[in-house]
N, C-alpha and C positions, 0 to 999 in steps of 0.2 A: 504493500500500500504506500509506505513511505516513497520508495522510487518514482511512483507515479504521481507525488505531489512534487518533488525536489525541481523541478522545472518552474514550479510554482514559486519557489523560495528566492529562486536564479537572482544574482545582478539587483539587490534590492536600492532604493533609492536612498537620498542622503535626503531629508525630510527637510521642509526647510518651511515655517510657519510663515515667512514673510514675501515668499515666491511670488510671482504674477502680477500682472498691473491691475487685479479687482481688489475685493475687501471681504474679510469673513463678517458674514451676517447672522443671525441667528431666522430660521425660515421650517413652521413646523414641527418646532420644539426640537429644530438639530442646529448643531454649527455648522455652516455651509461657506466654501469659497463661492462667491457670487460675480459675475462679469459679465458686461453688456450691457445693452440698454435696458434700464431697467422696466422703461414703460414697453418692454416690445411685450407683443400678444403673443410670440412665438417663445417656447421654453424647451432646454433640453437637458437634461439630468445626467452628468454622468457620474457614474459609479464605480467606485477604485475598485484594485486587487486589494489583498490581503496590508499591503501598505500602506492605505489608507489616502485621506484628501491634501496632505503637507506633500505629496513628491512632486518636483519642480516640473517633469515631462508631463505632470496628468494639466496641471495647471496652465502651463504652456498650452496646453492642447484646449483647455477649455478658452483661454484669451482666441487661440485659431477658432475656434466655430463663434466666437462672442462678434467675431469682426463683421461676420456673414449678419449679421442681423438679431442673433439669437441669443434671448438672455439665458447664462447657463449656469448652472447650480449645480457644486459639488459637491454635497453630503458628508459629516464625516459620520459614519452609520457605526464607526468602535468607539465613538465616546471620549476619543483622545486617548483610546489601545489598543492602537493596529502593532502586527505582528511584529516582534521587535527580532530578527534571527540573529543581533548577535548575540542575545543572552545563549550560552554555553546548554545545549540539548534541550532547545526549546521546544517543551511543551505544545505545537501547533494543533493537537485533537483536542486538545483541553480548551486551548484560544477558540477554537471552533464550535465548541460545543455553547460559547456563550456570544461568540460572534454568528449564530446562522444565517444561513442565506433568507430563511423563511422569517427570521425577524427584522431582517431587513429589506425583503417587502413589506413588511407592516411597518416598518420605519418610514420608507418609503412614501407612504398613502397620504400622511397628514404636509409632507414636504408638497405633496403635487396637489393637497387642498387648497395650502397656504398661497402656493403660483394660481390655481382657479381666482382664487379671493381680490389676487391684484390685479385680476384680469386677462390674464394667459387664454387663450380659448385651445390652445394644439400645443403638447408635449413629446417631445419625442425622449428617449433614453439610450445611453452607450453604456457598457457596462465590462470591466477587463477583468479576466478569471473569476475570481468572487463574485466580481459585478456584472459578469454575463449570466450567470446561472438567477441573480437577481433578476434582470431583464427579461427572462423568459417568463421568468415566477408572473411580473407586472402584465407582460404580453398578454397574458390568458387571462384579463379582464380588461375592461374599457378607461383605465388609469392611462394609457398613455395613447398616442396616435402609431407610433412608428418604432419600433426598438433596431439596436444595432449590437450585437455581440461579437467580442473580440476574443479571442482566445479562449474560448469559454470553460469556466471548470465542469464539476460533472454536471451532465445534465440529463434528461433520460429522454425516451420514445414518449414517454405520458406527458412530459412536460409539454415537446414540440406538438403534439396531439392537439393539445388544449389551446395553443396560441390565435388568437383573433387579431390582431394586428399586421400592417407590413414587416417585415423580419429579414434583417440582411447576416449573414452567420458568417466574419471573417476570422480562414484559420492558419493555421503554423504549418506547411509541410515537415515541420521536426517539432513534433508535440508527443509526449504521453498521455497526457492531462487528457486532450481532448483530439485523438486521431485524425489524422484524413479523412481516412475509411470512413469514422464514425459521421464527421462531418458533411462528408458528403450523402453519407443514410441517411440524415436529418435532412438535407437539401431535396431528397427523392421524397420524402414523406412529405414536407411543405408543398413543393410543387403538386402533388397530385389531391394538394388541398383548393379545394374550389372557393373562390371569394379574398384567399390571402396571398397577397403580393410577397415575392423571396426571391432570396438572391444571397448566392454562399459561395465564395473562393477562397481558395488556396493560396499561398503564399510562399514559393519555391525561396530553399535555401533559409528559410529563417525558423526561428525555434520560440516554443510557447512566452507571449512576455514581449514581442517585439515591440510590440506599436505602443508600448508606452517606456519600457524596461533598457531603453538601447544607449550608446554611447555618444555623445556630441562630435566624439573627435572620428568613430566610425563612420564614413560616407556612405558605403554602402548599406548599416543599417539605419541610418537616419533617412536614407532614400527609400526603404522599404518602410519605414514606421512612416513618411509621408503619404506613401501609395494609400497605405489604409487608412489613413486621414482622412483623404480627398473621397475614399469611397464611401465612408462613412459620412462625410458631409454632404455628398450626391444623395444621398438615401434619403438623410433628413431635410434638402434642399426641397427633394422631392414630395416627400409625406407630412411634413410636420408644414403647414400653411394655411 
């Protein structure tokens, strides 16, 4: 089991509370990185890995989609106790067992009330490892317009079953976490879902953790963590209006 989260663990970020050019809000009874215009009617939530809403590339990424028009709210859904790996045989089932995915969809809920409240009318959501298995959790009710999952952790056939919304699934060709293979099953069971718009690739040479987890000074993977950037921002360019 462990081997198959260690991908998860990979390259973790250097946390940094005062990253980005927005401002932490409180939104829903969560502390949230907030950025954009704040009167827009377009919203989009994105939701960390296991590291939570201080790493400088998630935040970076949310000022990238804030530019596009869209105000975007980063959650921090561990209460300020995302995984910390270097404490010395960190404990990560135990962390999990009080960080779940399924409570943060219900974290979640009052975050995307609080954006209704100020007048949001369309939500979309991204969500990386932790925070894709969130996105599907949301998919399979009418809380958001559009989801985008990146590197997703586990997720099952019942979940993608259940999904009502557009759902774009982008993955690692070098994943444990979350296979090709498996990924592209999901993509075969969305498609032959009638009424819901998908869209799922693959990601040659990169490994689970790209698109947010990568190096500034590597070119080639900042060139791949941009590619699923921009597909990710097509998606919601697309669906969230």
């Amino acid at each position: 089991m462990a081997s198959s989260h260690s991908q998860c663990l990979e390259n973790p970020p250097d946390l940094s509370s005062t990253s980005g050019i927005g401002s932490v809000q409180e939104l829903g009874g969560l502390k949230a990185y907030v950025t954009g215009p704040q009167d827009s009617k377009l919203a989009i939530l994105l939701i960390s890995d296991v590291f939570g809403y201080e790493a400088p590339n998630l935040r970076k990424l949310a000022d990238k989609v804030a530019a596009n028009g869209f105000l975007v709210v980063v959650p921090d859904f561990f209460y300020g106790d995302p995984l910390d790996v270097d404490i010395p045989n960190v404990d990560w089932q135990s962390w999990l067992k009080v960080h779940g995915t399924d409570k943060g969809c219900e974290d979640a809920k009052p975050v995307i009330s609080a954006l209704r409240s100020k007048g949001v009318t369309s939500i979309g959501a991204a969500g990386f490892c932790w925070g894709g298995v969130v996105v599907v959790k949301l998919a399979r009710s009418d809380d958001i317009q559009a989801g985008v999952v990146l590197h997703p952790g586990p997720i099952t056939e019942d979940d993608i079953n259940e999904v009502k919304c557009p759902i774009a699934i982008l993955g690692a060709e070098i994943d444990n976490s979350s296979p090709p293979e498996q990924v592209k099953h999901f993509g075969e069971i969305l498609s032959a879902k009638s009424g819901v718009d998908s869209f799922v690739k693959i990601y040659p040479g990169v490994k689970h953790g790209w698109s947010v987890r990568y190096s500034d000074d590597d070119k080639s993977a900042v060139k791949s963590a941009e590619e699923s950037h921009e597909d990710m921002l097509s998606w919601f360019t697309k669906y969230v209006k």
